[in-house]
C-alpha positions, 0 to 999 in steps of 0.5 A: 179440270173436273172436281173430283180432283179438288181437296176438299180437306178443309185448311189447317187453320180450320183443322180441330186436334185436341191438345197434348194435355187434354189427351193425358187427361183424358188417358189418366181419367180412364187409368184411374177409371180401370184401376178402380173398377178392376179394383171393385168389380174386377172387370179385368181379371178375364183379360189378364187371364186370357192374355196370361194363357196367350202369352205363356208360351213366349213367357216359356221360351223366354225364360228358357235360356235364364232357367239354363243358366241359373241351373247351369250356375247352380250345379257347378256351385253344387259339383265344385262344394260336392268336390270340395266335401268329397276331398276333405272327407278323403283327407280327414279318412286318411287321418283317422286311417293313420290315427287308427294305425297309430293307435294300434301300434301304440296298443300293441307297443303298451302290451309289449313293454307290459309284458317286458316289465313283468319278464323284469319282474319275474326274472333274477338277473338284473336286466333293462330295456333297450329299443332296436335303433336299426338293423346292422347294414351288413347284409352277411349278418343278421344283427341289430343296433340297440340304444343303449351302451357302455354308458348305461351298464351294457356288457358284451355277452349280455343274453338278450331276449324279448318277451316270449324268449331269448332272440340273441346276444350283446356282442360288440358294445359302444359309448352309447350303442350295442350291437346284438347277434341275434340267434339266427346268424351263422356264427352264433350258438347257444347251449340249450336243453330240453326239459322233456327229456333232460338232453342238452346240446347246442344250437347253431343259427343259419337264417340262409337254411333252406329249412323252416326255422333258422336254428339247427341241432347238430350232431344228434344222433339218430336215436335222439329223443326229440319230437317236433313241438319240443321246447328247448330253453337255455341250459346255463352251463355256459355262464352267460345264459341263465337256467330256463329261458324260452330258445326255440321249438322244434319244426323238423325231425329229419332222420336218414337211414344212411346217416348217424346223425340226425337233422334237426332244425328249431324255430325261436320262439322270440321275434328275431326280426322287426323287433322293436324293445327288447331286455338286455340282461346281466351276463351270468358269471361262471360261479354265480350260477349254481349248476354251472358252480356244481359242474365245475366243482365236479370237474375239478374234483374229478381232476384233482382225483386223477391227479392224486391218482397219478401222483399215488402210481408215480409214488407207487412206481418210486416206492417198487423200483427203490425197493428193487433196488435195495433189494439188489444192493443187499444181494450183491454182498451175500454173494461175495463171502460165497 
């Protein structure tokens, strides 16, 4: 056996390790040792510094994946409170849209009613306000329901008309409701006149006309004086309708060489359709009117006239034929001494 294969290590009794607290001690004592001369002399500051830019690009990637996640958090919290805004904004515009349209309606509302409180005033027929409850479901007819009835004075044939003129006429009355024909229905008419010229005639509705308008002049004839412009109010000579209020202007002038008569058709100058308040007035009554009071004064003089007159030749007649007949008893007797 040679020597170079003998262990020359020494045996383990023989071995120097120093112990487990020698080591911490000797580890603490240079800590403390670094600390304080970092401390002072900040002999560590390089390598801190050159480890920082070793390390950097691991620090990067490792931070990668927590810098996408909290960005990723961070931008769903933004979208979902963006989302959030955005959605309460559309709801509060839709409420300020419907508070907006409501205060536009109210405004014209207020001047509507105004202006039907100063027709009140101004008028010398009795009258009140109603407001259209709904329109009649039959469709043949153009008429409206108003919530005011019998209850509340209503009368049938009470002329009704809104601020700017007459729109139509009481016809049917309940306990609590009326129904109203307005003008442009085809089994309505209304006596008017044209102040520009002092005619009279009558307007017949026809809301199925297929002309502009909705009222028509019947039976003119063709050298009637009527322009395109002309307004025509209410004559008052038919006891309901009092003298002067606004019926409708003229739109169409159609004269025709081969026809006497002229076509003439009228636009109301009052809202006949989505009106929402309106005055009923008091139905005027044949007497109480003056104008109508003179006509029909006239023509009860003008009959009693003709009556007087045909008593006076059927006098006359009496009176001639007893005097032909006296005068034919008295020559009876003058004849018979002869």
């Amino acid at each position: 056996m040679s020597l170079d294969t003998l262990d020359h290590r020494a045996p383990s009794l023989f071995k120097q390790q120093a112990s487990r607290t020698s080591q911490l001690a000797l580890y603490s004592a240079l800590a403390l040792f670094l600390m304080v001369a970092d401390a002072r002399f900040k002999i560590t500051t390089p390598v801190r510094s050159a480890l920082s830019v070793a390390l950097s690009p691991v620090q990067w990637v490792v931070a990668q994946p927590v810098l996408a996640y909290q960005n990723a958090s961070r931008y769903a919290e933004v979208q979902q409170q963006a989302v959030a805004r955005e959605d309460a904004a559309r709801k509060e515009l839709v409420v300020m849209a419907q508070r907006a349209e409501l205060a536009d309606e109210l405004i014209k509302e207020n001047e509507h009613l105004r202006s039907m409180l100063e027709l009140r005033e101004r008028s010398l027929t009795p009258g009140q306000v109603a407001e259209v409850v709904y329109d009649s479901p039959d469709p043949y007819t153009r008429r409206v329901v108003i919530d005011k009835g019998q209850a509340d004075g209503v009368e049938p044939g009470s002329p009704v008309l809104d601020e700017k003129g007459v729109i139509g006429q009481v016809t049917r009355v309940y306990p609590t409701r009326a129904e109203v024909t307005l003008l442009i229905d085809r089994d309505q008419a209304i006596p008017v006149f044209n102040p520009r010229t002092g005619a009279r005639s009558v307007a017949y509705g026809d809301a199925s006309s297929t002309r502009a308008g909705g009222l028509e002049l019947r039976f003119m004839p063709s050298n009637a004086d009527v322009q395109v412009g002309d307004l025509l109010t209410t004559s008052g000579i038919d006891g309901l309708y009092p003298l002067g209020l606004p019926v409708a202007k003229v739109v169409t002038v159609d004269r025709r060489a081969d026809s006497a008569f002229t076509r003439i058709y009228c636009e109301p100058v009052g809202r006949v359709q989505g009106v929402r308040h309106v005055m009923v007035l008091k139905p005027q009554g044949r007497t109480e009117h003056p104008e109508a009071a003179n006509m029909q004064a006239k023509a009860d003089a003008e009959k009693a006239d003709r009556a007087a007159k045909a008593r006076g030749k059927k006098e006359a007649a009496a009176a001639e034929k007893e005097k032909a007949a006296a005068e034919k008893a008295g020559a009876k007797p003058a004849k018979d001494p002869a």
